[in-house]
N, C-alpha and C positions, 0 to 999 in steps of 0.2 A: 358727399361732403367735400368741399374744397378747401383749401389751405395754402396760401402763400406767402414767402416771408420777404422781406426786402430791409438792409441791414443800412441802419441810420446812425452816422456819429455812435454811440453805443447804444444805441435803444434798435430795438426788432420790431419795425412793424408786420402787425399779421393782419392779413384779410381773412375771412372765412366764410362760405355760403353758411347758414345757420338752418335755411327753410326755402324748398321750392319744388311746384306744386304745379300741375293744370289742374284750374278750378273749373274748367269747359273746356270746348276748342278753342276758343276765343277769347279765353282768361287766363293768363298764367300770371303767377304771383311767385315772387322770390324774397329775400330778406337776407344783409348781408352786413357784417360790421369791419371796422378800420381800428387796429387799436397797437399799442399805445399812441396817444396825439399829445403833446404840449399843448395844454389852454388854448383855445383861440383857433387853433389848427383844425380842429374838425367842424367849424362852422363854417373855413375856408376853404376846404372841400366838399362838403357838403352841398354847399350853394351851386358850384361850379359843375359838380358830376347833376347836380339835376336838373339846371340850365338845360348841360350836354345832353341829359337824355331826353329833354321833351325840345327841343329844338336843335340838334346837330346830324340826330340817327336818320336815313333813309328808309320809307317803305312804300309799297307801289301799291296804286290805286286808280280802278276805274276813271278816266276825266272825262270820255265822251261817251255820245250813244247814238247811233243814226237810223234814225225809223225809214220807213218808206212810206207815202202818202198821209203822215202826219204834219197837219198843220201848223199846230204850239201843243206847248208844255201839258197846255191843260185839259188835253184833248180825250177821246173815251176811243176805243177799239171793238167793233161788234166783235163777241165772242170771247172777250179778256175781261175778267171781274173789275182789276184795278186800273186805274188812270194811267194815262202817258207818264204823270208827273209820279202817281207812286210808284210806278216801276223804276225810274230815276232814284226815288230815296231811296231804295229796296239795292239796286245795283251800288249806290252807293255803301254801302254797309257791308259789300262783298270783301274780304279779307284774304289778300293776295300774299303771297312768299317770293320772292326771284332774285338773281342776278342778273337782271336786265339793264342797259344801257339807256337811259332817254326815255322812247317809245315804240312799242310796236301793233299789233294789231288782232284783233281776235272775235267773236262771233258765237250766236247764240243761232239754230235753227232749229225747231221743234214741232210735232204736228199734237193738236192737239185733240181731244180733251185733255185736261191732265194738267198738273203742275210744276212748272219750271225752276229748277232749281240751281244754285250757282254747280253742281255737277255737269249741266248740259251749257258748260260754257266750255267753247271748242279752244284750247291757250297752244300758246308754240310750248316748247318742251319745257323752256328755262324760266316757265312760272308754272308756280303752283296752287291750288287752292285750300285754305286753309278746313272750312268748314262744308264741306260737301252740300249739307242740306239746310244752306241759306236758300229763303224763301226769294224767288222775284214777280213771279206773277202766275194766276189762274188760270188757264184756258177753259174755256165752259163751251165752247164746241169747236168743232174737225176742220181750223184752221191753223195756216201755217203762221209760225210767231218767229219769221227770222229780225235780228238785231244787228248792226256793226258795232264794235265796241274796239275806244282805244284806250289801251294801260300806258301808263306810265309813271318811270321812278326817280321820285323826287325826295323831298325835307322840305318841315312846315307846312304850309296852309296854302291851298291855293281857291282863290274864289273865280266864280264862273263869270266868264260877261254875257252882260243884261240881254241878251238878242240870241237870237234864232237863225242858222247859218241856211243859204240856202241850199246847201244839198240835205238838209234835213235833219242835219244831226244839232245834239243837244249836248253844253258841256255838263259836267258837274262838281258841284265845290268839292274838291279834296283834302282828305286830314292824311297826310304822309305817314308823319309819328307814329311808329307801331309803339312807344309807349303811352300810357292812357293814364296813368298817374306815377307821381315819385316823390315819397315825403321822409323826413333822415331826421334822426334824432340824436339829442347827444348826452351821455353818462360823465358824468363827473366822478375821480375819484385820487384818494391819496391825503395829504395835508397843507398845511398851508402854504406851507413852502414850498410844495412840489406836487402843482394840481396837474393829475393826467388825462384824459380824454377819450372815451370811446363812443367810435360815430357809427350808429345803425341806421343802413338804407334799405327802404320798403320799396319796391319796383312792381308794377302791374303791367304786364303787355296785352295786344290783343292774338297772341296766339304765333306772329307770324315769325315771331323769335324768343328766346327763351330771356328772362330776367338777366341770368349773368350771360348772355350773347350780346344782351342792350347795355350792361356794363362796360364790356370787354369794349365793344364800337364806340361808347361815348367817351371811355378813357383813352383810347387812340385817338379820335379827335381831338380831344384836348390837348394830347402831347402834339400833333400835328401842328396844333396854333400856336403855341408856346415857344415849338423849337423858333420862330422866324425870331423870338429875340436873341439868338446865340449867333445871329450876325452883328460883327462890327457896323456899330454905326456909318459909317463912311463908304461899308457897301449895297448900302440900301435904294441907293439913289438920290437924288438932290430933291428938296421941297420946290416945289412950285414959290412963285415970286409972294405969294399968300401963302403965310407960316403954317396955318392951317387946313392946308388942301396937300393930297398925298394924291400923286399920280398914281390912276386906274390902270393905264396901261403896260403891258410885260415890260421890265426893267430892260434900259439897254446894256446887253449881256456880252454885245460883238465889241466891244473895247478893253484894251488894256490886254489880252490876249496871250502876252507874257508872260501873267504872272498868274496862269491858268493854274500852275502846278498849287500855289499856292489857295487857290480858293477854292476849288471844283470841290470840296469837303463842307462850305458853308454858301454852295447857293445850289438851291431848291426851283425844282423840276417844275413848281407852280411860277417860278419865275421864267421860264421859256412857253413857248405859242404852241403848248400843245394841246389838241382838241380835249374837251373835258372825256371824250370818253379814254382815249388813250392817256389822260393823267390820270383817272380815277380807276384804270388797271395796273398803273404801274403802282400806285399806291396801295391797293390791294396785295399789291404783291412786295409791299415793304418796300422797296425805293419811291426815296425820298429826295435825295440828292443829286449831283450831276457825278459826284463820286460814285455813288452806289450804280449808278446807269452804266457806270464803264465800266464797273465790275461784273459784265454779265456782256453776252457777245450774240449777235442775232439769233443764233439757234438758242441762245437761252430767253430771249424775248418771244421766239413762236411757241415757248410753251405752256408760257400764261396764258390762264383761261379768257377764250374768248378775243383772245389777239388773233388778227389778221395781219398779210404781207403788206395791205397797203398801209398798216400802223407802224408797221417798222420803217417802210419806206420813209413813213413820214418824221418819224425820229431820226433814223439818218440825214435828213434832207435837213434837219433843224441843228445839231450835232455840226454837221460841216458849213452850214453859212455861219453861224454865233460862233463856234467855238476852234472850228478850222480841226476836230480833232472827228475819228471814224471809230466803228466798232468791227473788230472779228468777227468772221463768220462762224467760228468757231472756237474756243476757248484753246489757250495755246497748252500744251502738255510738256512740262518739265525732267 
């Protein structure tokens, strides 16, 4: 059971898990309520936290497959019960866990008779698989059934293009969202004059993280996009000459340079040229800001998970053209 309180003007809100459960490998179900809320408050959270969970959360999924001597999709294999194309649906359906960056690469080699299952899929260490004895295909005689297969981790939906690449390989449409539904409801109670609010969230994933893990990530998210309004207007950057078009590209950060002391506390890390995957470690690892970045010195950037030297490089190399300002190589001792 969990329990958290967070202390508002005089009212206590409390969160609480209430119910959570795997219903399979591939099911888990949690149940979780927000309470006291003023009127109106919990259908404004409500909305928001279930946006965030079925479109903000990452999870990684199967997107290609590369046969050898297969012509199209729809093709049969002497010695494999199912089609090219069901083994496609069949991978798709495989249910992955990781800390992966982007994409990498992984493989199926098998002799058969016998049934392949997402067990005999060979992954790098930093993915895992959820359900061992997902089905992908039959072998029905003493041939070999090797695959290439590439993961990757994303959010949302990605749809395959219509063609057939020539080295053979085949995409397939991806559903990221490791959660599968999210419905919230809300209790009315008190008097007229003072109606209060308790908001119940229903949360179902597909195994690859747990209901309050989908919580937890989609409520960082959401403070994530929020904070960008606790900048002054004035340093957000100027509108394009059309009131309505906001520059895509990183904010120009190399000016005004002086008055560093003063801002480096409200401008954000998504406002400098760093590669998604070295933004989406530092975020990981709670920096946020250009403040939070200086509070920490190269040897405390190598020991985030999954950071390399050419990622600090490249923070440094970013740090000293925009801001003219460097990090310690080591944290200084007082």
């Amino acid at each position: 059971m969990v329990r958290e309180k967070v202390t508002v003007s005089t009212r206590t809100l409390q969160w609480k898990c209430l119910e959570s459960r795997p219903d399979s490998k591939r099911l888990y179900y949690g149940r979780f309520i927000l309470s006291p809320l003023m009127k109106g408050q919990a259908d404004t959270i409500g909305i928001a936290v279930r946006r965030a969970l079925l479109g903000e959360i990452e999870g990684t999924c199967i997107t290609r497959v590369k046969f050898e001597n297969v012509p199209h999709e729809y093709s049969t294999i002497t010695g494999i019960q199912e089609s090219v194309h069901e083994i496609l649906l069949n991978l798709k359906e495989i249910v992955l866990r990781s800390e992966l960056y982007g994409t990498c690469e992984a493989s199926i080699c098998v002799r058969g008779p016998g049934y392949v299952t997402a067990q005999d899929i060979i992954l790098p260490t930093y993915v895992e698989i959820v359900d061992n004895k997902q089905h992908i295909a039959s072998l029905t005689e003493p041939i070999n059934f090797c695959i290439g297969l590439e993961i990757e981790r994303n959010r949302g939906y990605l749809k395959k293009m219509p063609r057939v690449f020539q080295d053979g390989s085949y995409p397939i449409d991806a559903v990221f969202t490791p959660v599968r539904n999210v419905n919230h409801s809300i209790h009315s109670y008190g008097n007229q004059n003072e109606k209060q609010e308790i908001l119940f969230i229903e949360i179902w994933t597909n195994g690859s993280l747990t209901p309050k893990e989908a919580l937890n990530e989609a409520s960082r998210n959401l403070i994530d996009l929020f904070l960008r309004f606790l900048h002054k207007e004035d340093e957000m950057g100027p509108f394009e000459n059309n009131q309505h078009t906001i520059p895509l590209s990183p904010l120009p950060l190399d000016d005004k340079l002086d008055k560093l002391g003063k801002k480096k506390e409200s401008i954000f890390i998504d406002q400098s040229e760093f590669s998604p995957r070295v933004y989406n470690c530092l975020k990981r690892s709670n920096i946020y800001t250009l403040l939070d970045l200086l509070n920490n010195s190269q040897e405390d950037l190598m020991k985030i998970e999954h950071f390399r030297p050419e990622d600090v490089k490249q923070i440094l190399g970013i740090l000293q053209n925009h801001f003219a300002v460097d990090l310690p190589y080591q944290k200084r001792s007082f």
